[in-house]
GUDRENLUM-704007 format. One line per field, with one value per residue: residue number from 1; y, z, x of N, C-alpha, C, O, CB in turn. Coordinates in pm, 1 decimal, padded with zeros to 6 digits. Glycine has a CB too. Layout:
REM GUDRENLUM-704007
seq = c(NUM | ...)
nv = c(Y | ...)
nw = c(Z | ...)
nu = c(X | ...)
cav = c(Y | ...)
caw = c(Z | ...)
cau = c(X | ...)
cv = c(Y | ...)
cw = c(Z | ...)
cu = c(X | ...)
ov = c(Y | ...)
ow = c(Z | ...)
ou = c(X | ...)
cbv = c(Y | ...)
cbw = c(Z | ...)
cbu = c(X | ...)
This chain:
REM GUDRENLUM-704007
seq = c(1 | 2 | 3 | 4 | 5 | 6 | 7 | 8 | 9 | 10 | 11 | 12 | 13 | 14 | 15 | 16 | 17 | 18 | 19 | 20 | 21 | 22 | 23 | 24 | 25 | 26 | 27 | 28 | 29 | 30 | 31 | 32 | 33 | 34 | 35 | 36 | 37 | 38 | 39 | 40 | 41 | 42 | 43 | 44 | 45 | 46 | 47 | 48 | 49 | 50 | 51 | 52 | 53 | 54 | 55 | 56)
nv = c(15259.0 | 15361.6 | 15532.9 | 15455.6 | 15533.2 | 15789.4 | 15944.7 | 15857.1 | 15988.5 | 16255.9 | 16281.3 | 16237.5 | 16450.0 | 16709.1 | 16673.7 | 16717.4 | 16954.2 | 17060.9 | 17051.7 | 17274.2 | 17513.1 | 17471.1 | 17591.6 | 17847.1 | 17929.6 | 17975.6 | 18151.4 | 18400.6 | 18389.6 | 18519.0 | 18567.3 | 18308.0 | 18135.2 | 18163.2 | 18105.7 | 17851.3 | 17720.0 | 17758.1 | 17579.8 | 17333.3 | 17299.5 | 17293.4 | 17072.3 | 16873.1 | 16878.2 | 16732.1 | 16502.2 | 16418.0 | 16454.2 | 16248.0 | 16033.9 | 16027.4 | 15893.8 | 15638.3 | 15258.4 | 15193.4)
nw = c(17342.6 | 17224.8 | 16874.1 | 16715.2 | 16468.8 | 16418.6 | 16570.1 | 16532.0 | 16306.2 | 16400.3 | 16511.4 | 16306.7 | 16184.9 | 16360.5 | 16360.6 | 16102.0 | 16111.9 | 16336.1 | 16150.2 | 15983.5 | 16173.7 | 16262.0 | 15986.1 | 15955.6 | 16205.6 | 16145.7 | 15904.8 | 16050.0 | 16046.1 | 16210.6 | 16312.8 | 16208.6 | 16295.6 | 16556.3 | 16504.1 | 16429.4 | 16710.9 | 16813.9 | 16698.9 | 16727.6 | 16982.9 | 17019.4 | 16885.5 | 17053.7 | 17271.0 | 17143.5 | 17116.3 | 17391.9 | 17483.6 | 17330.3 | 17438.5 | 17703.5 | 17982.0 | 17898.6 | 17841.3 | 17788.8)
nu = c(07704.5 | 08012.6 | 08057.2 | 08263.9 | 08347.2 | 08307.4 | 08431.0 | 08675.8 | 08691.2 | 08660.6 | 08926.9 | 09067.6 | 09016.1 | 09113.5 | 09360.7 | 09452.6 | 09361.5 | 09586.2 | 09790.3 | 09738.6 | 09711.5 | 09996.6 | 10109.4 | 09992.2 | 10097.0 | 10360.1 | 10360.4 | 10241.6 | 09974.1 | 09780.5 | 09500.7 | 09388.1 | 09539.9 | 09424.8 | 09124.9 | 09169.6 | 09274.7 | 09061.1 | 08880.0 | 08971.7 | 09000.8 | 08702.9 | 08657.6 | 08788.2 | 08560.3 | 08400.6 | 08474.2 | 08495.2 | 08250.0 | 08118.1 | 08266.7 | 08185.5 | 08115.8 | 08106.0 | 08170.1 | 08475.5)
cav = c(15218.4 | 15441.4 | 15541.3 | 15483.8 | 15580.5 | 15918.9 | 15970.8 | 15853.4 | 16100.8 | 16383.1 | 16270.0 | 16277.8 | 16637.0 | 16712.0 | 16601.7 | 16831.9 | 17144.4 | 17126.3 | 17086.2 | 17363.4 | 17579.9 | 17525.0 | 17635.7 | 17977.2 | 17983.7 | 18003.9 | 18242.8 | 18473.4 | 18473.1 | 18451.4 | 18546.0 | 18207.1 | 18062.1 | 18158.6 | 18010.4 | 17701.7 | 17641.4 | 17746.0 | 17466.8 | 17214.5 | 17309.7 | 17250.9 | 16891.4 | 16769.8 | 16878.6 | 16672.0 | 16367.4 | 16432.4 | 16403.3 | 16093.6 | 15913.9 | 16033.7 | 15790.3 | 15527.0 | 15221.3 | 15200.4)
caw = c(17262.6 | 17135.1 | 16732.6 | 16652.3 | 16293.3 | 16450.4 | 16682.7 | 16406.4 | 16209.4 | 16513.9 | 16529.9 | 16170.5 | 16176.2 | 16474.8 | 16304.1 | 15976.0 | 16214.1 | 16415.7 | 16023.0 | 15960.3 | 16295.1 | 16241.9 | 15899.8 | 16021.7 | 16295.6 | 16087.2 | 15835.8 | 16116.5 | 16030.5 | 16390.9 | 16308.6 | 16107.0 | 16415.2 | 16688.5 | 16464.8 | 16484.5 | 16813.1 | 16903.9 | 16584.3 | 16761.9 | 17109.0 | 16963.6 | 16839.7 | 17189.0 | 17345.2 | 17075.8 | 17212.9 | 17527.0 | 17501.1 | 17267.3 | 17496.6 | 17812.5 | 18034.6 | 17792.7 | 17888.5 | 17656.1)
cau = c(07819.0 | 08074.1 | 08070.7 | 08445.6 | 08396.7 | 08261.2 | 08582.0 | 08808.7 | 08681.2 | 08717.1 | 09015.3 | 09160.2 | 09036.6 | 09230.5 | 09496.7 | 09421.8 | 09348.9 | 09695.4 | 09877.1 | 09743.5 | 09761.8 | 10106.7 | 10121.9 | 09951.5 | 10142.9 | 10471.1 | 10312.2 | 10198.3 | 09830.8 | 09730.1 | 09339.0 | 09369.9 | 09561.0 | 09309.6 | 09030.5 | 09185.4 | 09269.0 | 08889.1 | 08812.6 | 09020.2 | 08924.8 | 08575.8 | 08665.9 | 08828.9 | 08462.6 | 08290.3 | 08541.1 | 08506.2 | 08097.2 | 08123.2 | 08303.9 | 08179.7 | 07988.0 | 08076.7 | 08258.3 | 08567.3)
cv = c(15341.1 | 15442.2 | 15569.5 | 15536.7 | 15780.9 | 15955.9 | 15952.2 | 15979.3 | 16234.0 | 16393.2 | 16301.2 | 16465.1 | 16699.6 | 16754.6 | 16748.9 | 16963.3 | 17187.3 | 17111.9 | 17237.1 | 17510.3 | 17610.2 | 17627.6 | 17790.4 | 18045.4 | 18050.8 | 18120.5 | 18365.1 | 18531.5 | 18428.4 | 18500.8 | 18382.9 | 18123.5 | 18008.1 | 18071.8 | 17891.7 | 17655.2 | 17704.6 | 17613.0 | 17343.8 | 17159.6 | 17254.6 | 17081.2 | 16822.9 | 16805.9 | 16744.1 | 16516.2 | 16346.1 | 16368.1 | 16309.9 | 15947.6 | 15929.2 | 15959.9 | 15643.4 | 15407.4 | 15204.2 | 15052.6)
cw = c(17193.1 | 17011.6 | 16683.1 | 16540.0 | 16319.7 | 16496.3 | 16591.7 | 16351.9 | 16277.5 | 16527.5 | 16451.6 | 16167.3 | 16267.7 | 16450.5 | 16148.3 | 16003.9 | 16282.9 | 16262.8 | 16041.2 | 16019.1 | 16233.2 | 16134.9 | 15900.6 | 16110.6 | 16233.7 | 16012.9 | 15891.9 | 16084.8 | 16176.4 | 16374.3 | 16279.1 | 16245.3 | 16495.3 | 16649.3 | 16472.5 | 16539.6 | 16849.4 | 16779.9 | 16693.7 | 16908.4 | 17126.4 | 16932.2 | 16950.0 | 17269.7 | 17305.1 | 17090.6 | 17335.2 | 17571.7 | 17427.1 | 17351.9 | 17648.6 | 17908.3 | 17993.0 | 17857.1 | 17758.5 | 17679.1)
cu = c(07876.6 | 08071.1 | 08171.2 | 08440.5 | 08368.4 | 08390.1 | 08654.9 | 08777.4 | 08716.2 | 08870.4 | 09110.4 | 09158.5 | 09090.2 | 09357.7 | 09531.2 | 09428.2 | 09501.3 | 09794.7 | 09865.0 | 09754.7 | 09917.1 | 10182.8 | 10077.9 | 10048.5 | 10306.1 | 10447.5 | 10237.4 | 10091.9 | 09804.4 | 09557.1 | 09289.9 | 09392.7 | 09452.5 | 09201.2 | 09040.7 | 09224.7 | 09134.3 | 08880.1 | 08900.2 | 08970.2 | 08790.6 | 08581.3 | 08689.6 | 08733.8 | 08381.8 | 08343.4 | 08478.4 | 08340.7 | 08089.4 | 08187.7 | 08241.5 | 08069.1 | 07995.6 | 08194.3 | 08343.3 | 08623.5)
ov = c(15412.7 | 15323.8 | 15671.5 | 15596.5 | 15871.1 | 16016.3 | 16052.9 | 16072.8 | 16315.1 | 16499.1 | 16365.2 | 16555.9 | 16797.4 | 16838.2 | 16835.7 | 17057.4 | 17304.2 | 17182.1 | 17310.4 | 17607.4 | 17713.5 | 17709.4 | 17859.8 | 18163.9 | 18156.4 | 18213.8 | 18435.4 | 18652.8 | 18317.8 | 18440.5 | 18338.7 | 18059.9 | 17896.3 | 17977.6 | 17817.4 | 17539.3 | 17675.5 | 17516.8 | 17252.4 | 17051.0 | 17183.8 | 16995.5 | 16716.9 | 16784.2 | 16669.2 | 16421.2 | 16246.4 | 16279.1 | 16243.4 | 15826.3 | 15827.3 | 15978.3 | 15551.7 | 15449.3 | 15201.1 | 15004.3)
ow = c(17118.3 | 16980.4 | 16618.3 | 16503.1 | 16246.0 | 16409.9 | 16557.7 | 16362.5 | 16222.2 | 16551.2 | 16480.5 | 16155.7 | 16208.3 | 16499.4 | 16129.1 | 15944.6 | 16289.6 | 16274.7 | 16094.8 | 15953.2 | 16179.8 | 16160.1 | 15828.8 | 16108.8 | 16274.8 | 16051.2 | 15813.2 | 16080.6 | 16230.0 | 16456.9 | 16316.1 | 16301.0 | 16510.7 | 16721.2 | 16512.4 | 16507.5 | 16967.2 | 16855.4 | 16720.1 | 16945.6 | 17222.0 | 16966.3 | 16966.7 | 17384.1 | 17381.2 | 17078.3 | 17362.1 | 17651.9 | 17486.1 | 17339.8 | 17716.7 | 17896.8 | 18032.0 | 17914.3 | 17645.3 | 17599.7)
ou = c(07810.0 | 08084.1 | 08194.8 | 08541.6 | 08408.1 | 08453.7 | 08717.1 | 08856.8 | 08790.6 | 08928.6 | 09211.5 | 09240.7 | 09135.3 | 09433.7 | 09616.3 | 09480.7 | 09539.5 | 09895.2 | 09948.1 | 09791.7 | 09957.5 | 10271.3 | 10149.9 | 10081.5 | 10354.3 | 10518.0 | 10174.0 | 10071.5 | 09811.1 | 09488.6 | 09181.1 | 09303.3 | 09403.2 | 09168.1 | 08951.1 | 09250.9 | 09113.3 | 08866.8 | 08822.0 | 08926.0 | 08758.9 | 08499.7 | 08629.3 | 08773.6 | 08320.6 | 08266.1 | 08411.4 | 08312.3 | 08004.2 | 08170.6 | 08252.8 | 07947.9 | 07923.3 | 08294.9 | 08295.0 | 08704.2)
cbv = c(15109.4 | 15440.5 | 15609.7 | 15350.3 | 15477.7 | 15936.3 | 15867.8 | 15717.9 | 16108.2 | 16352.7 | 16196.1 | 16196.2 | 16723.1 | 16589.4 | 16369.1 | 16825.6 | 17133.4 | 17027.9 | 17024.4 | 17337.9 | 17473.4 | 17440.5 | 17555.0 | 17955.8 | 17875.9 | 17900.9 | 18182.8 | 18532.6 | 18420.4 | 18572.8 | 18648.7 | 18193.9 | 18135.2 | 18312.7 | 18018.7 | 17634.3 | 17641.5 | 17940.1 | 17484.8 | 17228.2 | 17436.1 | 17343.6 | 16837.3 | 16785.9 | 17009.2 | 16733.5 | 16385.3 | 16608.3 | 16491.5 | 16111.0 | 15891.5 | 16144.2 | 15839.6 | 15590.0 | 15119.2 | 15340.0)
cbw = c(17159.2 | 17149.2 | 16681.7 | 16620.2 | 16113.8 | 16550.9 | 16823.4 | 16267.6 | 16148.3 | 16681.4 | 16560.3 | 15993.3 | 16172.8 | 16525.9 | 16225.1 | 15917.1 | 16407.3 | 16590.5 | 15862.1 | 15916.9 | 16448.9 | 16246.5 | 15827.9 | 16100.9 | 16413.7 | 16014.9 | 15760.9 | 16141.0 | 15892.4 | 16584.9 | 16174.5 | 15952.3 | 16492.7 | 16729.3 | 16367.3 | 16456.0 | 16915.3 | 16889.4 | 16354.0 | 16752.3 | 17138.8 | 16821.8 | 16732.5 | 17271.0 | 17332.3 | 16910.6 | 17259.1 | 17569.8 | 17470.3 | 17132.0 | 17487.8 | 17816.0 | 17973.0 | 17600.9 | 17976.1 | 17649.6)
cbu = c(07779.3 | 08167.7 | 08003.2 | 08550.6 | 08228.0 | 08137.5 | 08629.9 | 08807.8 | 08536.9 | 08663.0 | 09012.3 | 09065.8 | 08916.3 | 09257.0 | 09441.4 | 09285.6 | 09208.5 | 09755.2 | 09817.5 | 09690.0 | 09751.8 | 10149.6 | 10074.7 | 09835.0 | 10135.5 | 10519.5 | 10246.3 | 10267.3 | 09696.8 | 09840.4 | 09274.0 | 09477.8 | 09628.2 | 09234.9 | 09002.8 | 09206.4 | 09392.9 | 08717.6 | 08881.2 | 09165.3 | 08912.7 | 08547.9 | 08792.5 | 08980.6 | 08392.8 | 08265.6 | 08697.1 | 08547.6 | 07983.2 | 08220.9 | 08470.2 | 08185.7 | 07841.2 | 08112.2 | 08229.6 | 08702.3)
């Protein structure tokens, strides 16, 4: 069984990480950037193995 409250939560932060990407991205910290597309990149693995196998 999937742990929706787990995935929600991957998800909200997702959500929190590409705010703030953008907010970097405008402000041309791109060290700040890169960190968070590897942080987000990182979150759509931790999907990816939460749901994987699973029937939805």
């Amino acid at each position: 069984m999937i742990n929706i409250e787990f995935v929600g939560q991957l998800i909200d932060s997702i959500d929190s990480a590409v705010l703030k990407l953008e907010q970097a991205i405008e402000k041309k910290k791109l060290d700040e950037a890169n960190k968070l597309r590897t942080f987000i990149f990182d979150l759509h693995l931790q999907i990816d193995k939460a749901i994987k196998n699973k029937n939805v």
